[in-house]
N, CA, C and O of each residue as an XYZ file, in Angstrom:
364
protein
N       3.998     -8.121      3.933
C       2.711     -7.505      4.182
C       1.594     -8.368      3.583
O       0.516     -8.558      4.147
N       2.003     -8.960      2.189
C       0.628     -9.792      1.332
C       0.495    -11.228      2.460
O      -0.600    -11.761      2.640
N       1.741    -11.717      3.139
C       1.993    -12.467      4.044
C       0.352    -12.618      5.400
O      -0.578    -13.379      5.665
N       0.895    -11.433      5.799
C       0.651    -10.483      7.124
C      -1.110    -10.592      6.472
O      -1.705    -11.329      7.259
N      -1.625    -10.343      5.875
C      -3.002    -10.409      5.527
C      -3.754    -11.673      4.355
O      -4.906    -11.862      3.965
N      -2.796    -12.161      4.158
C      -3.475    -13.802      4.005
C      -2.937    -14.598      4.576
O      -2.398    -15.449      3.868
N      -2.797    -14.751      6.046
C      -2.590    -15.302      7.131
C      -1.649    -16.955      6.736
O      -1.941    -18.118      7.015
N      -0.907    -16.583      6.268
C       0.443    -17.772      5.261
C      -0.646    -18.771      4.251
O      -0.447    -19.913      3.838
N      -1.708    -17.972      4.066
C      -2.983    -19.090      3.101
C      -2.131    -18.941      1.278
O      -2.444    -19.511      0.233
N      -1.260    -18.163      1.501
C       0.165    -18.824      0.001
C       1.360    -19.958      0.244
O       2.380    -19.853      0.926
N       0.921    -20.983     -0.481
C       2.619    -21.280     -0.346
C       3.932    -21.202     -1.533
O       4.039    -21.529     -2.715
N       4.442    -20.852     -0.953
C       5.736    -20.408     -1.394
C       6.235    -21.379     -2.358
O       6.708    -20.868     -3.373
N       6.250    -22.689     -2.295
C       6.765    -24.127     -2.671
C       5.934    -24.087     -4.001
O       6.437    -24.305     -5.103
N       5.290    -23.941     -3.898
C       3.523    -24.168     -5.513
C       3.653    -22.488     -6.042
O       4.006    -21.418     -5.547
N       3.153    -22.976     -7.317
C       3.385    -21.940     -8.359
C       2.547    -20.313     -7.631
O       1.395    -20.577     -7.288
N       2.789    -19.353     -7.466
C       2.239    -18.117     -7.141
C       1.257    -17.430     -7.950
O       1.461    -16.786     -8.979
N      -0.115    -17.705     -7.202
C      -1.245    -17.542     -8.582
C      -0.859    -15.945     -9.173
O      -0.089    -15.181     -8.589
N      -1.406    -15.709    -10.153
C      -0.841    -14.202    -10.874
C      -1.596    -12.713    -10.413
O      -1.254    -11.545    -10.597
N      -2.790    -13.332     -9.724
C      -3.537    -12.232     -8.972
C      -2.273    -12.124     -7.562
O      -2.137    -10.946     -7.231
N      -1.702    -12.747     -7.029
C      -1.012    -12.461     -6.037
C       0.538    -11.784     -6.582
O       1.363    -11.143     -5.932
N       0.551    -12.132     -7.773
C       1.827    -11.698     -8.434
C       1.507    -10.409     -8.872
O       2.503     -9.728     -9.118
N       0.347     -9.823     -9.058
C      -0.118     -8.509     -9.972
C       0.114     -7.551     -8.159
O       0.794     -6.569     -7.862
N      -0.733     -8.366     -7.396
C      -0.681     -7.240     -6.424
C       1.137     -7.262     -5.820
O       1.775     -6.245     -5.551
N       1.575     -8.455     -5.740
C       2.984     -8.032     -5.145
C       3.408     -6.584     -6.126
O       3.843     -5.578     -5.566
N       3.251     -6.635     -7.349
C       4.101     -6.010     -8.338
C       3.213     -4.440     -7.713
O       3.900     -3.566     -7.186
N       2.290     -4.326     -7.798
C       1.811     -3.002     -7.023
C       1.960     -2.612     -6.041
O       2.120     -1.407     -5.847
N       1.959     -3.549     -5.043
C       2.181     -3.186     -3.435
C       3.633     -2.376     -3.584
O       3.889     -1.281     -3.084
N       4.315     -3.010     -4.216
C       5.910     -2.963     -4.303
C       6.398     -1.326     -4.829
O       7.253     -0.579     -4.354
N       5.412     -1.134     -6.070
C       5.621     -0.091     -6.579
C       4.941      1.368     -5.779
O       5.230      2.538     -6.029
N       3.939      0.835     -4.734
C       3.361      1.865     -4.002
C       4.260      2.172     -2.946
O       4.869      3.199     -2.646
N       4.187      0.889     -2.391
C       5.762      1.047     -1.137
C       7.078      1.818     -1.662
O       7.781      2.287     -0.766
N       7.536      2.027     -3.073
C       8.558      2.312     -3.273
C       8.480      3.531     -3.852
O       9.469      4.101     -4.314
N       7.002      4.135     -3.869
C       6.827      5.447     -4.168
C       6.941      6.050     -2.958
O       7.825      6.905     -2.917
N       6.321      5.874     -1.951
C       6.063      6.436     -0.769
C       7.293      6.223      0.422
O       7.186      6.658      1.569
N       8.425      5.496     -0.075
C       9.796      5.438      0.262
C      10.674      6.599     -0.069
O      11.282      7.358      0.686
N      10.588      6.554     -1.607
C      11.146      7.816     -2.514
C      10.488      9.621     -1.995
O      11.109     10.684     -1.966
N       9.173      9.350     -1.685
C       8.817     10.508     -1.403
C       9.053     11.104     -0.109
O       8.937     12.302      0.151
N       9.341     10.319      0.567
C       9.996     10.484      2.206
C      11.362     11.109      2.476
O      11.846     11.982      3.196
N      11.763     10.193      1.498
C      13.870     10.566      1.002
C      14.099     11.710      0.851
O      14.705     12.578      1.480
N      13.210     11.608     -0.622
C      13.658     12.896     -1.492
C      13.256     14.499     -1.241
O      13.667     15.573     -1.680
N      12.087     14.016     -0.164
C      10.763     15.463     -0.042
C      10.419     15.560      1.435
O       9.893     14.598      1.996
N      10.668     16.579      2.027
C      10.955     17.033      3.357
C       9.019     17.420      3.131
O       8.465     17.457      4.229
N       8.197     17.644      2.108
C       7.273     18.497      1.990
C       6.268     17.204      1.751
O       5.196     17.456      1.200
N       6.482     16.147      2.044
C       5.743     15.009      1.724
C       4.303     14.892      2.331
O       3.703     13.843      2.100
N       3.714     15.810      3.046
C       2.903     16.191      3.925
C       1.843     16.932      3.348
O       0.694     16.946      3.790
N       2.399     17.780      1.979
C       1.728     18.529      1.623
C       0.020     17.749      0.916
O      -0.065     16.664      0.342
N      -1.017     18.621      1.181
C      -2.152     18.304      0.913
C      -3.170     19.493      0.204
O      -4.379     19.425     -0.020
N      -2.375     20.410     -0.013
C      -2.847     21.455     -0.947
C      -1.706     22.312     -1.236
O      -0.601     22.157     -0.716
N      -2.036     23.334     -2.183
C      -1.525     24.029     -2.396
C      -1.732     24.900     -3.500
O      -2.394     24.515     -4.463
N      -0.877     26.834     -3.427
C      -2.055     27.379     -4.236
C      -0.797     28.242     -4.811
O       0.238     28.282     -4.146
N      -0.882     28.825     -5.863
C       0.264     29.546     -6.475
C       0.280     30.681     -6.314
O       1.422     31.086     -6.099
N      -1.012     31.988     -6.311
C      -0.621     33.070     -6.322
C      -0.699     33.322     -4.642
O      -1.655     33.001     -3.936
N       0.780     34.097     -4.100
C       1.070     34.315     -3.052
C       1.273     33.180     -2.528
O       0.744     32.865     -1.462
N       1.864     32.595     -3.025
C       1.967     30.602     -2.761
C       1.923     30.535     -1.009
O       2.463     31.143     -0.085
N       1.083     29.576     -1.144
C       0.548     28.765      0.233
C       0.378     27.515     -0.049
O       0.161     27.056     -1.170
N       0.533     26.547      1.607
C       0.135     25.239      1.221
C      -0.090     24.480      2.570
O       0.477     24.888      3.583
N      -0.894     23.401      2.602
C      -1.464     22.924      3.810
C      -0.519     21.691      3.944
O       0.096     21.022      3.113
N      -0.620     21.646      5.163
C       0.400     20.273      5.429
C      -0.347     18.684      6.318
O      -1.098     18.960      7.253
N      -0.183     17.500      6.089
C      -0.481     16.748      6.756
C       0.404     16.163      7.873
O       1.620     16.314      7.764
N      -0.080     15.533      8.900
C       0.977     15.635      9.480
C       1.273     13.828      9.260
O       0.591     12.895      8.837
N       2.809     13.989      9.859
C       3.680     12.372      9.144
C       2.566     11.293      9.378
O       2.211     10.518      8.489
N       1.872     11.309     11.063
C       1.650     10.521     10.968
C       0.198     10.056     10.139
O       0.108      8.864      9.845
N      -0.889     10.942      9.776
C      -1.441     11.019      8.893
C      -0.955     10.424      7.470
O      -1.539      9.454      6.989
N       0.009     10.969      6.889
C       0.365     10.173      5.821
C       0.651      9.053      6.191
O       0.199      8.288      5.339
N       1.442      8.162      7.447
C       1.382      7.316      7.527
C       0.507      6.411      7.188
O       0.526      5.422      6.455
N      -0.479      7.072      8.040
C      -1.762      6.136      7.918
C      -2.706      5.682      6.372
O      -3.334      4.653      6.122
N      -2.456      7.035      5.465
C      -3.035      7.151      4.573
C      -2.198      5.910      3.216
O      -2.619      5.439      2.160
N      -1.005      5.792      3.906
C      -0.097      5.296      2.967
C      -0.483      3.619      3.222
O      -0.536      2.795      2.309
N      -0.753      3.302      4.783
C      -1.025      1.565      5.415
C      -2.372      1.465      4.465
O      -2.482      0.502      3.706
N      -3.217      2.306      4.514
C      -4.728      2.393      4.126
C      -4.729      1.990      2.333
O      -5.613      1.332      1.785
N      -3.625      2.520      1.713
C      -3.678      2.427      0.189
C      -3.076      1.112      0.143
O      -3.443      0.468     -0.840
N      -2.436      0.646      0.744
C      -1.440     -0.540      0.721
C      -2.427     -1.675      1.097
O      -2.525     -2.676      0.388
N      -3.184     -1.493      2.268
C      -4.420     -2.366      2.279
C      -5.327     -2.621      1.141
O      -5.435     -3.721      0.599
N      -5.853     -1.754      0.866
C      -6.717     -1.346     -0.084
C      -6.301     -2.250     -2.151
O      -6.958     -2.805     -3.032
N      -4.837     -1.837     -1.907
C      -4.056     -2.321     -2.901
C      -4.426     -4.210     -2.857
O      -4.873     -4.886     -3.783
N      -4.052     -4.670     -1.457
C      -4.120     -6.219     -1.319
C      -5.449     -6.361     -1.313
O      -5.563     -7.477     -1.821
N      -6.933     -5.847     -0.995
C      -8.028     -6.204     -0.965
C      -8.138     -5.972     -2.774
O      -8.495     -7.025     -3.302
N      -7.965     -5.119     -3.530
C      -8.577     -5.118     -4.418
C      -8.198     -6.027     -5.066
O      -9.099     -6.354     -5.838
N      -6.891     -6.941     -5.236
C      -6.330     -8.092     -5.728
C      -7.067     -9.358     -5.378
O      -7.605    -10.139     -6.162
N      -6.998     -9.424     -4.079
C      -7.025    -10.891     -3.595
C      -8.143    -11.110     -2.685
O      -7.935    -11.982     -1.842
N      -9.294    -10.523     -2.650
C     -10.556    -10.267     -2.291
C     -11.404    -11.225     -2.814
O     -12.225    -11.685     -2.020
N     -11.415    -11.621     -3.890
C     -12.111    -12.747     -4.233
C     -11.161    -14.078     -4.704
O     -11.338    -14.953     -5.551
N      -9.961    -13.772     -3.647
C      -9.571    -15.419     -4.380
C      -9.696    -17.054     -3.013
O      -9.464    -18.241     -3.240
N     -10.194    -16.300     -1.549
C     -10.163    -16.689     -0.992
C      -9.033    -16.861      0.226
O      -9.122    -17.360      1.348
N      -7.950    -16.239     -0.480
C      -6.393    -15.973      0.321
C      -6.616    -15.505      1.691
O      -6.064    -15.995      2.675
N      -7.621    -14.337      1.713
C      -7.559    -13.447      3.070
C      -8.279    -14.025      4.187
O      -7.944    -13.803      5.350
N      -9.105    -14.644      3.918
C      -9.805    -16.042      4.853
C      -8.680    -16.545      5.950
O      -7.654    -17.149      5.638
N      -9.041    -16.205      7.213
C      -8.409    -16.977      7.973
C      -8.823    -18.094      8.923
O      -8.155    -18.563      9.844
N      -9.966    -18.411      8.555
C     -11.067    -19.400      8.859
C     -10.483    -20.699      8.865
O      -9.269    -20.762      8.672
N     -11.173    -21.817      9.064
C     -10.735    -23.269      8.660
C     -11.534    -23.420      7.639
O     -12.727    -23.152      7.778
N     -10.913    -23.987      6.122
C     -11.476    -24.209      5.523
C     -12.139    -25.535      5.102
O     -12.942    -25.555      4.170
């Protein structure tokens, strides 16, 4: 995905600057929350909820989907936004 939005402007061969290493380590841990919560939780949808006479609102999958691409974006812009990576320009 960090791939997929700095258009291969990393190489693999040369040392991996640590702003790209901070966001892998987050992307990773967001992706692997929102993996776990899929698995484990049929209710992963939920977007409120209230205790007395318990009720609760639901989103639907593909909504979270989206909400989940959106944080994951969001995750790689706030990293690598100013390092020049996401540029797919000629430089």
């Amino acid at each position: 995905m960090i791939r997929q939005y700095t258009f291969g402007n990393i190489k693999e061969s040369a040392d991996i600057p640590e702003k790209v290493q901070y966001c892998c380590c987050e992307l990773a841990e967001h992706l692997y929350q929102c993996d776990k919560r899929d698995k484990e939780n049929d209710n992963a949808g939920i977007v409120s909820e209230k205790d007395g006479s318990w009720s609760a609102t639901y989103e639907s999958r593909d909504k979270v989907k989206e909400n989940d691409q959106n944080t994951s974006k969001n995750i790689i812009y706030d990293w690598l936004a100013d390092t020049g990576l996401l540029y797919c320009g000629v430089g």
